[in-house]
C-alpha positions in Angstrom: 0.0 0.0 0.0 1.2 3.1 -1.3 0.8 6.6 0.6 0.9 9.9 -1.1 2.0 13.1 0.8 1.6 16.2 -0.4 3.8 19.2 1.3 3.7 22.7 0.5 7.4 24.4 0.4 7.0 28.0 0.6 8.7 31.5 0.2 10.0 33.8 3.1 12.1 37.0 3.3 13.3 36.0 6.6 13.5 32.1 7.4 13.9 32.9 11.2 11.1 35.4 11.6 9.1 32.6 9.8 10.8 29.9 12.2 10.0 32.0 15.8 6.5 32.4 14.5 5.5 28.8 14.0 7.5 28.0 17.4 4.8 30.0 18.7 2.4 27.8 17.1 4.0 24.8 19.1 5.9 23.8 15.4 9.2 21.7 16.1 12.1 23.2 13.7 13.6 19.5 12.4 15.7 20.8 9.5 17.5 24.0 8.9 20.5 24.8 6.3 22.0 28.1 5.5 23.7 26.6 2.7 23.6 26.1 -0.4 19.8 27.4 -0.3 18.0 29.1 2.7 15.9 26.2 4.1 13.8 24.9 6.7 11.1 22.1 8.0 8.5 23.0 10.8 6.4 20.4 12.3 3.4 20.2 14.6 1.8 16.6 14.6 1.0 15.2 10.8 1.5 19.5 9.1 4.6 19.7 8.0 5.8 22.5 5.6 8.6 23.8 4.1 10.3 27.3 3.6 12.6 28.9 1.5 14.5 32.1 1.6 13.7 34.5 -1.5 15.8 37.4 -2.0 13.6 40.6 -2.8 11.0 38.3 -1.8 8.0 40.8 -0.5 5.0 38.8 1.7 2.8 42.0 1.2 2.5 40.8 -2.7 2.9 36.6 -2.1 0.3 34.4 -3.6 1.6 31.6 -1.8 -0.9 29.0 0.1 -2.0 25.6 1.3 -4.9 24.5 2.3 -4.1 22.2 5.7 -7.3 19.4 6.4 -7.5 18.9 10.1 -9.7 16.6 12.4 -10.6 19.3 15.2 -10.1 22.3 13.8 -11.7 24.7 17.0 -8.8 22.8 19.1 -6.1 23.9 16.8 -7.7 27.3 16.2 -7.5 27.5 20.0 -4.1 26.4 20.4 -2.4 29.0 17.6 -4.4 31.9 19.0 -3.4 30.9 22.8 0.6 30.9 21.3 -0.1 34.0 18.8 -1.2 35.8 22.4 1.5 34.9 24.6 4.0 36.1 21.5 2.5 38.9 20.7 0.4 39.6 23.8 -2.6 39.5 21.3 -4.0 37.7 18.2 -2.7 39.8 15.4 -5.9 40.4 13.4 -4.4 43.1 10.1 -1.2 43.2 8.3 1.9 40.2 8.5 0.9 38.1 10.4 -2.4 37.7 10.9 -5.5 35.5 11.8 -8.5 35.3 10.0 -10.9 33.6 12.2 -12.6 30.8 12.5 -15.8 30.7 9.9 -18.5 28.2 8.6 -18.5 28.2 5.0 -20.2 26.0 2.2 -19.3 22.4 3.4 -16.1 23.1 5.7 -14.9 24.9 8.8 -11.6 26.9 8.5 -9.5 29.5 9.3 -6.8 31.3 7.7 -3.2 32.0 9.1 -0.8 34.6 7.2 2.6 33.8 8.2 5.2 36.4 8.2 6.6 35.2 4.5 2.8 36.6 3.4 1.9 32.9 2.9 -2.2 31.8 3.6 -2.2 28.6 5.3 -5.8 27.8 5.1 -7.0 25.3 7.6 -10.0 23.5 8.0 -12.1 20.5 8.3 -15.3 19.4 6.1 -19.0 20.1 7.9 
């Protein structure tokens, strides 16, 4: 039996602005180079994504994003606000990074995260 993974490797201006913001998020870093390509791996249970380092990269004008299907989506949506709070002291809510909360739509249940590289992780489970 074969299993097929899919994961998302995405740009970033700054690869440890991008790293202390998913340690927030209770992410493990398990990979990091410096060389020959700015890299890294963040994990937190089965997500898993990758980053690169872009030079001139600008997260105000990325297109970059992933849609992440969880099984409890209100329990992680609780968990990355409660580490976005003790970071930041709050839930950032406008600009890099941000939260989009938590919303019913046609046949799922989501939220949006905007890292600091500008990318939309879009999480959710189906209704």
């Amino acid at each position: 039996m074969t299993t097929e993974i899919t994961i998302p490797l995405l740009p970033c201006h700054s690869i440890n602005e991008v790293l202390e913001f998913y340690r927030a998020l209770g992410f493990e870093v398990t990979y990091q180079q410096a060389k020959p390509n700015v890299y890294a791996v963040v994990v937190r249970g089965g997500i898993e994504l990758h980053f690169f380092s872009m030079k001139g990269y600008e997260p105000a004008k990325s297109y970059s994003t992933c849609y992440v299907r969880v099984s409890d989506v209100d329990a992680l949506y609780q968990a990355f606000t409660d580490g976005l709070k003790q970071k930041y002291g709050r839930v950032p809510s406008a600009g890099i990074p941000r939260v989009i909360p938590l919303k019913n739509k046609s046949g799922r249940r989501e939220f949006i995260l905007v890292d600091p590289g500008g990318n939309w992780i879009r999480i959710g489970q189906p209704n």
